[in-house]
N, C-alpha and C positions, 0 to 999 in steps of 0.2 A: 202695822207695817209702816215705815217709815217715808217720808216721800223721796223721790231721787232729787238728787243732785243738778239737777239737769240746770242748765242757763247760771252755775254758779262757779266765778271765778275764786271769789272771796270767803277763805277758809272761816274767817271767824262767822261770817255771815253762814257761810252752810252747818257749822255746828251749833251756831243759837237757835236756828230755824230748826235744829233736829233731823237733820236729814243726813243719808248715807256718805258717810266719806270711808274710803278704801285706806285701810291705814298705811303708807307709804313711810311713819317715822324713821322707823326701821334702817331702813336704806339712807334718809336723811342723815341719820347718825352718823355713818359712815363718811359722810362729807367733814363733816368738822375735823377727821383728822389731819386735813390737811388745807390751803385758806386760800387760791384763788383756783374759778373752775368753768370752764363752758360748754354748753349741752345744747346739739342740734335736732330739733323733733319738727315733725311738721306741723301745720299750722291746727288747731284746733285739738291741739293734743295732750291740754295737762299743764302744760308748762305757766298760765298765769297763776294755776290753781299748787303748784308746788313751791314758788316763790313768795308768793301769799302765805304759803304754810309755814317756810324757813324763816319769813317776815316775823311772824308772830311769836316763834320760836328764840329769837334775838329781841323783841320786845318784853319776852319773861312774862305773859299769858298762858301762866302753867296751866290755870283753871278749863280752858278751853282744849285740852288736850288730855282730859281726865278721864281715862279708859282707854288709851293709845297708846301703842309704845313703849313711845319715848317718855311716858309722864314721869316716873321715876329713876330715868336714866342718867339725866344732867342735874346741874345746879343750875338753877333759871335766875339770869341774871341781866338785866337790860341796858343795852346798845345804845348810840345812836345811829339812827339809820336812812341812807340814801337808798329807796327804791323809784328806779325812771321804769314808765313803761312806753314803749314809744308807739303804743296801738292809742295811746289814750294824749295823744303830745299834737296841737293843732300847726304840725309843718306844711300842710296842703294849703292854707290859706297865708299863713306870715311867714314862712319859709322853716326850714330846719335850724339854721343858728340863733331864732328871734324864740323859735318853740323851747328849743334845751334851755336858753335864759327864762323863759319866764318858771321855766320848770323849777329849775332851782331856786328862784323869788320864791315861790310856793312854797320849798321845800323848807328854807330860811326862814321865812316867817312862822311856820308849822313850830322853829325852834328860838323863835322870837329873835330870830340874828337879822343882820342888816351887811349887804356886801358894799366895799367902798371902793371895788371891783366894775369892770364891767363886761362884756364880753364871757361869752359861754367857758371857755376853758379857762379865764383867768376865775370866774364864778363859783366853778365845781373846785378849782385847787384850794380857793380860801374854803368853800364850803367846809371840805372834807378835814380842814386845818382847825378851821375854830369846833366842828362838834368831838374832834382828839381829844380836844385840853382834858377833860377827864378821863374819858376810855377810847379806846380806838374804835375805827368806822367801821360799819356793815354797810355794802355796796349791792345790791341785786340791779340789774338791769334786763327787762323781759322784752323779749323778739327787736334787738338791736338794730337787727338789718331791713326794717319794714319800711325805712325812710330809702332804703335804693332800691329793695322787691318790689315797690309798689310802682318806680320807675322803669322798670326793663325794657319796657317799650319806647324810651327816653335814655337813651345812654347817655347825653352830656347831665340831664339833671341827676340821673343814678351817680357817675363820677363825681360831681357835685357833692353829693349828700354824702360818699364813700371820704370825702377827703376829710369836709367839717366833723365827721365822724372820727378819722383818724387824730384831726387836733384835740380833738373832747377826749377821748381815750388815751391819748399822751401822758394824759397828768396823771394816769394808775402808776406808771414806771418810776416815778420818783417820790410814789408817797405809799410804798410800803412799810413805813413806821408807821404811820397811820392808822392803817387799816387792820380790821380783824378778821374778816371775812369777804369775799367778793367772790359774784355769779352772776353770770351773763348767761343769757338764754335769745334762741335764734331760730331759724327754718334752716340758713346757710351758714355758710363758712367761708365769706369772700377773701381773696387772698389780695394782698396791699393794704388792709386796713390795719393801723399799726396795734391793735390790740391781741393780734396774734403774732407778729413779726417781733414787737419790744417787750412783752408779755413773756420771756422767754420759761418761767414758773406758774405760767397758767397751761392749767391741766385741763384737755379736752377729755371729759367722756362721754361722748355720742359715743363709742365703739365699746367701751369698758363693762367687761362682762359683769363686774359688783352691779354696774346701776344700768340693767340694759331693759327691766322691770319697773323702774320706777315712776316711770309713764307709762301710760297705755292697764289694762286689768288683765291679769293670766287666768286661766281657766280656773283655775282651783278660784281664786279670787269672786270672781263672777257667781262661781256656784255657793259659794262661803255668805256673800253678801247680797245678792239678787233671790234666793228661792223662791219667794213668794211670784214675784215680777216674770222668773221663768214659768212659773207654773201660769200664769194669768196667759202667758203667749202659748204656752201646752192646750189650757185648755180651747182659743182658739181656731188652732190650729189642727184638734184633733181627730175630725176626721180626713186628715191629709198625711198625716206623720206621727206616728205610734210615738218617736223622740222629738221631740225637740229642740234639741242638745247639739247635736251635729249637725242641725239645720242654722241655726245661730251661729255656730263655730263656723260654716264654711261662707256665712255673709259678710260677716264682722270680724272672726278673728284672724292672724296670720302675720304681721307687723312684728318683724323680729331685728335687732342690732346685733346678733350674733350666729344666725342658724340656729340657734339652739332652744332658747326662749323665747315665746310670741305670745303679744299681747292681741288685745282687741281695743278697737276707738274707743274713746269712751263716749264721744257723740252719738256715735250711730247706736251703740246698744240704749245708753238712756233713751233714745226716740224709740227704736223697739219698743222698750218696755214701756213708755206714754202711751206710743200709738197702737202697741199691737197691732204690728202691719210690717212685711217688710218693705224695706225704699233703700232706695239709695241717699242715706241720711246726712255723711261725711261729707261725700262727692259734691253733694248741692249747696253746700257751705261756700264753696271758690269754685268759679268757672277756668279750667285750666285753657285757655284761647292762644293764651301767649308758647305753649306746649304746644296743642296741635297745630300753629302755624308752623313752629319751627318744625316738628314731622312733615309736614306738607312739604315744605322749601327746600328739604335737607334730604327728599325722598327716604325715607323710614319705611321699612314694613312692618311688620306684626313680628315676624321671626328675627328683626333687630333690635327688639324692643324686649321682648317675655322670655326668659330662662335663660338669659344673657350675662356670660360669664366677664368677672372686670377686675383688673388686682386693687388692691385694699389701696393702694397711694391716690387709685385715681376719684375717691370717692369723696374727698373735703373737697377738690377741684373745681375753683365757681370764680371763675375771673371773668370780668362783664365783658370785658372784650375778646373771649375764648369762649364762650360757653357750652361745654359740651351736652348733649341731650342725656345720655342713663346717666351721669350723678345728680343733674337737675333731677331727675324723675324720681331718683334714689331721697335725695334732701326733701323734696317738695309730698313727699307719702305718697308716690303713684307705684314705684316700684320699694321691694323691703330683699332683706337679706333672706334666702332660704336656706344656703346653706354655704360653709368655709373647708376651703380646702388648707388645711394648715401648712403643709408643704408646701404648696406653690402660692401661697399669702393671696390667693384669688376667695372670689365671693360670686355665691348665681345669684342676682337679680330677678325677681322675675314681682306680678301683682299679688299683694298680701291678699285678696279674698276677692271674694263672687260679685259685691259691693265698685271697687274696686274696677277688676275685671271689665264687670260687664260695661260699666257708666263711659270709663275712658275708651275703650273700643267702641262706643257709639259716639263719641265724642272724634275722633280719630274718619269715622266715616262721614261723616257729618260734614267732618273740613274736608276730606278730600273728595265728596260726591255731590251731593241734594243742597252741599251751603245751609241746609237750615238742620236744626236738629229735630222740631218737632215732623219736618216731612221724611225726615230718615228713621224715625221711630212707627211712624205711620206705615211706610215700607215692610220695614221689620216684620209687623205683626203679620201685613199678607205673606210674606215668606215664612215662616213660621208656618200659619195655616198651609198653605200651596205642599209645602213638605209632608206635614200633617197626614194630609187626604193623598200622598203619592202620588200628586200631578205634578210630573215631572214638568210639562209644557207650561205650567203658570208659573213653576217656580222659576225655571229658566226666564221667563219675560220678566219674571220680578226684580231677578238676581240682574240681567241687561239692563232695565229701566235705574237699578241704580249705578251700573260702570258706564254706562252713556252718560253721565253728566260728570265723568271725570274731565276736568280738565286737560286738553293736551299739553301747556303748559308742566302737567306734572307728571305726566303717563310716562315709562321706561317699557320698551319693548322689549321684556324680559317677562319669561314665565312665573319667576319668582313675583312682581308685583303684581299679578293678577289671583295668583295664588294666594299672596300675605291677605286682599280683599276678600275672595272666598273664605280665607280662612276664618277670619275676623265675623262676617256676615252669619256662617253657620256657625260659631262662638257663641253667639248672641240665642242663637235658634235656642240653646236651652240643654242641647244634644253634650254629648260626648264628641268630642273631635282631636285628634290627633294629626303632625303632622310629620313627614319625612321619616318615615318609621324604616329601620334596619331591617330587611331581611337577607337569607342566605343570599342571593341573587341580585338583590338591589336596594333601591329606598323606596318605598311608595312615599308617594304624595300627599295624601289623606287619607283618613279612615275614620266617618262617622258611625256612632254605634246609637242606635236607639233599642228601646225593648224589645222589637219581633226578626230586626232586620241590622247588616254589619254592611254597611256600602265601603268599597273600596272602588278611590278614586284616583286617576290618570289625568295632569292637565297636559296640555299642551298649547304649543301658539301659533298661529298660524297655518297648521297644517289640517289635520281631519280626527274625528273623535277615536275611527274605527283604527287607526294609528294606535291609539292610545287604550283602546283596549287589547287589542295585540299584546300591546306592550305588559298588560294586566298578565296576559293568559301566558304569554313566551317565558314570564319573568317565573309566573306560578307564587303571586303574591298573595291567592286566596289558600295555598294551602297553611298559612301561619295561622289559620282559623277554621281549619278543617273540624278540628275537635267541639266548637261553637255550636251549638243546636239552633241557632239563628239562622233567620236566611240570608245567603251571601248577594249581594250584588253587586255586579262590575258598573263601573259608572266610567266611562271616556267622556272629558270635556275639551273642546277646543276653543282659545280665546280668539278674538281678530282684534289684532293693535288698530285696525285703520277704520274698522267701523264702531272698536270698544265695548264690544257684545261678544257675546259667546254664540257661535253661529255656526255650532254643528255640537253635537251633543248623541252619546249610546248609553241604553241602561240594561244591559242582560241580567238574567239570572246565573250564580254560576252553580253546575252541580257535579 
């Protein structure tokens, strides 16, 4: 059995060690028929490890690719070549214009040249002129925008680093003799940076159904090259789940650029299959803080965030001084494509998997309740249990003990945001929960399902539960579930804005 891939960006280095690489040539191929291109994935997704791969591909390291592909597809034939990565470029300490120069010194010397240059953009134009004289350049550049992501929280440094950026990328526009190839790779797609604006022949496909696979592993994939690694989580797992198939599919996969095709992280399953265990593998890679502030600021709920439909224009959209929250969420892998409505050029948003899912909705409560994450995980479990065992009165104090430390700074005296928090909190519980569900007669509210019992729930604000069951019983919401062999239960909750508790609460049986 081969060992995984796991903590490997560097292609040559993962196939001398013998270890699993998903063959991606394929699709690679497809790139050369046309020479400049730029691909936004999120962060831990592939991308050092497919530029690495095109790297070596333009180095004419055919032997390293032998059982792949592409081995006998091309004429392997070797480049000179500029790859920058700017994860790996020390702009935190000497600034961003001091980092790209020394890069290039590196990169010069690597080809025994000497600049008579100085300055980052004057540097990269000789560069890219003197390694032409015999063949043209290969350009890769990997997570381009990590010199202003890493700023957000800094708008004048991020503008900063956004401008030296655009004079560094200047010099692509006038040395298309040059060059033979060139790919940028990113998380965003900020707009002002002149390498989208003067670039007017560079080809984005982050959306392009040819390469919507080429990060990330599709099912068949996973099952093609993992068997062994599923079976070790099967065996596991097996007194819990006869499959294990559909249990991995709903943690990990779901990550689609099209609605159509959905891949899985490749982070989070290689840890799977290390640790046989599941976590939240991905999620703990980056703490999204600068996300759930802006939900917090910007009052957010649950139901403007998940299966959130947005047309296709507004999804490149990342101007630092605009920044809207679903394309961030969309760029950054929090939300993924589910599905395209081709006629009206819209896309639903909503979280690629249960990973996903669950991690940023406790992340989301965390800012806007308890402030800490590890005492709003702690919460959790007692409601969890409290629900569990059908005490209704512990879970109600649990469910209050976390809306009492919302801030009134951020509280809307609307039924909807006490609702988006219930929603959010039983999300978590493990359950099935549905919200604002169509019937003849109305919408209900919610509808938790678990194995023995179907609760159908009424909120309301300010006024009384037994309101809200009324409203259950007038509306005749329980008979959409008449035919259910479950037992039905009415639930009326009533929120109070001024004390931030739920302070009157009915639970019938309905028959």
């Amino acid at each position: 059995m081969k060992n995984l891939p796991i903590g490997r960006q560097d292609f040559s280095e993962l196939i001398l060690d013998k270890r699993i690489y998903v063959d991606k040539t394929k699709q690679i191929y497809q790139l050369f028929e046309q020479k400049y291109y730029f691909l936004s994935r999120p962060r831990r997704f592939g991308k050092s490890l497919l530029l690495n791969t095109i790297k070596e591909i333009f180095l004419g390291n055919k032997e390293l690719f032998k059982g792949l592909w592409i081995y006998d597809k091309i004429d392997w034939e070797t480049y000179p070549l500029i790859k920058i990565s700017f994860s790996n470029i020390e702009y935190k300490t000497i600034g961003l214009a001091a980092a790209i120069s020394n890069e290039l010194d590196r990169i010069a010397l690597s080809y025994n040249l000497k600049f008579t240059t100085i300055g980052a953009q004057s540097k990269f134009r000789s560069l890219i002129e003197m390694l032409s004289v015999k063949k043209r350049v290969v350009i890769l550049i990997d997570e381009y925008d990590k010199p202003i992501i890493d700023y957000m929280t800094n708008i004048e440094k991020a503008e900063e680093n956004r401008e030296i950026l655009k004079d560094f990328y200047s010099v692509i526009k006038d040395a298309d003799q040059y060059i033979r190839f060139f790919f940028i790779t990113g998380v965003s797609k900020f707009s002002k940076v002149s390498i989208f604006s003067d670039l007017n022949n560079l080809e984005d496909i982050t959306l392009d159904k040819r390469f919507t696979t080429m990060l990330g592993w599709t099912q068949e994939e996973v099952e093609h090259y993992f068997p062994d690694y599923i079976q070790k989580v099967q065996d596991v797992y097996a007194g819990y789940y006869p499959d294990i198939k559909p249990v991995i599919k709903e943690w990990y996969n779901g990550y689609s650029w099209d609605g159509k095709n959905f891949v899985y992280n490749p982070v989070s399953l290689m840890n799977l299959f290390a640790k046989e265990t599941f976590n939240n593998y991905w999620f703990t890679t980056g703490t999204p803080t600068f996300l759930t502030k802006k939900i917090r600021h910007e009052h957010y709920t649950a139901f403007d965030i998940e299966k959130r439909t947005i047309n296709v224009s507004l999804l490149d959209k990342y101007d630092l001084q605009n920044m809207s929250l679903i394309p961030l969420l969309f760029q950054t892998g929090y939300l993924t494509i589910k599905s395209f409505d081709i006629f009206r050029n819209t896309f639903v948003l909503d979280y690629p998997n249960k990973e996903v899912a669950d991690s940023f909705t406790t992340h989301i409560l965390a800012e806007l309740t308890l402030g800490k994450l590890d005492k709003t995980d702690m919460l959790l479990v007692d409601i969890v249990k409290s629900f569990d065992d059908q005490d209704m009165k512990k879970f109600i104090d649990h469910i209050n003990t976390l809306f009492k430390s919302i801030p009134y700074t951020i509280i809307e005296e609307k039924e909807k945001y006490f609702h988006s928090l219930f929603y959010m909190v039983m999300k978590l519980t493990g359950y099935k929960i549905e919200a604002e569900i169509l019937t003849i007669d109305g919408r209900i509210d919610a509808v938790v399902k678990t194995t023995k019992t179907i609760y159908i729930i009424e909120f309301k604000i300010n006024q009384d539960a037994e309101k809200a069951i009324q409203q259950i019983r007038d509306k005749k919401y329980a008979d959409k579930y008449q035919f259910d062999t479950r037992q039905k239960m009415l639930f009326g909750i009533n929120f109070n804005t001024q004390s931030k508790t739920v302070d009157d609460y009915k639970l019938m049986e309905w028959k």
